[in-house]
N, C-alpha and C positions, 0 to 999 in steps of 0.2 A: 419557474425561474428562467432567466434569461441562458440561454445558450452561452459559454464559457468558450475565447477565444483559443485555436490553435493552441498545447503546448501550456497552457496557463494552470491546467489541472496537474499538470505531471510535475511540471514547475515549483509548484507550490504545496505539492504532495513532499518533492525529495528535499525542498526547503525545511520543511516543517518534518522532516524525519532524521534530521539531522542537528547533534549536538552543540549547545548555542557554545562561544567560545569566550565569554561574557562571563560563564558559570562555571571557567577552567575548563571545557570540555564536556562538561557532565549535563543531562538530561536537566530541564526545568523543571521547575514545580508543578506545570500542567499532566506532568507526567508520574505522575504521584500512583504508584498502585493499589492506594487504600482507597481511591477514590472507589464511590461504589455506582456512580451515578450510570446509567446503558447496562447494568449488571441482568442478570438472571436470574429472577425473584428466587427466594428459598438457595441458593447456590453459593458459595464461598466467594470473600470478598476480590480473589483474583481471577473472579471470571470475566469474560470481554466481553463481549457485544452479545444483546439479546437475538439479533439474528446474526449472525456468526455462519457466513457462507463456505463452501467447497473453496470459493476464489480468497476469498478472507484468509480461509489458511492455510493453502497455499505459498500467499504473497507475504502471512508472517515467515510461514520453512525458507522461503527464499529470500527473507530479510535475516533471520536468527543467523548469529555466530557461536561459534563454539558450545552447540548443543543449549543457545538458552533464549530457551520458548518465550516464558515469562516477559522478559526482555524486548523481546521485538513486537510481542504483542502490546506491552505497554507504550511502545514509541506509536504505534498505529495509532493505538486507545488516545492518546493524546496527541496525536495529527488531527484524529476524527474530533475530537473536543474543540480544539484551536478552530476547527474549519468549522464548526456549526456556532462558536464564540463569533464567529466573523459573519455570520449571518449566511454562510452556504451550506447547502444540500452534500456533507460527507460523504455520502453512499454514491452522488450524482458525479461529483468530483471525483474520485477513488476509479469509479468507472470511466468515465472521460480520461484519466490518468494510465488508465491501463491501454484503454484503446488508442490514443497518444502514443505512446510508447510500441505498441505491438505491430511488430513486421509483420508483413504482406506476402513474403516473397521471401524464397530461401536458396544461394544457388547450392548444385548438385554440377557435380562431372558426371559425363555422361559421353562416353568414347572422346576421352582426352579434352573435353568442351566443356564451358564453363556454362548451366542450361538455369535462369531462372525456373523457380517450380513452387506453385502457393503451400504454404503451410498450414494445417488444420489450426483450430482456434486454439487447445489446450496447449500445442504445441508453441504455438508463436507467443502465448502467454508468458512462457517458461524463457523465453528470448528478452520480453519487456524491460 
């Protein structure tokens, strides 16, 4: 697939993760958690993703509010649906969205001085 401009994944990741206002507010129907489709064969119907990464879940704890898992998994579950509906590589996007987003650089004081200082990768994930 064609390399994904600047900004266009992360763009288009917080678009599509975000409730349409169309629907009062509330989640679309792409976002359905009965859907079974990416499930885990033998596995109950609200499982997510067959490969379901350390960074996948992660980036659902750091989407969920008030304790509901469920929830932000399914708004992912259904970004990733919308993006491979659209004919893109989900998993290609997701990471281009991450990597978009994740600082570089992190300042620190360091005798009253404001000192840039690199950030490990898990670290500046958690910044994203």
């Amino acid at each position: 697939s064609a390399p994904l401009p600047p900004l266009h994944g992360a763009a288009l990741l917080r678009r599509l993760c975000t409730p349409s206002t169309a629907t009062g507010g509330r989640l679309s129907g792409a976002l359905d958690p009965s859907a079974s489709e990416g499930a885990i064969v033998g596995a109950d119907e609200g499982a997510f993703l067959q490969s379901e990464s350390p960074t996948h879940a992660r980036f659902v704890n750091m989407m969920m509010m008030h304790g509901k898992k469920q929830i932000a998994r399914n708004i992912l579950r259904g970004a990733f649906e919308m993006l491979s509906s659209a004919g893109h590589d989900p998993q290609h996007v997701f990471l281009a969205a991450l990597d978009n987003a994740r600082p570089a650089l992190e300042m620190r004081t360091m005798a009253r001085l404001q000192v840039p200082y690199p950030l490990n990768p898990r670290r500046a994930e958690m910044y994203a």
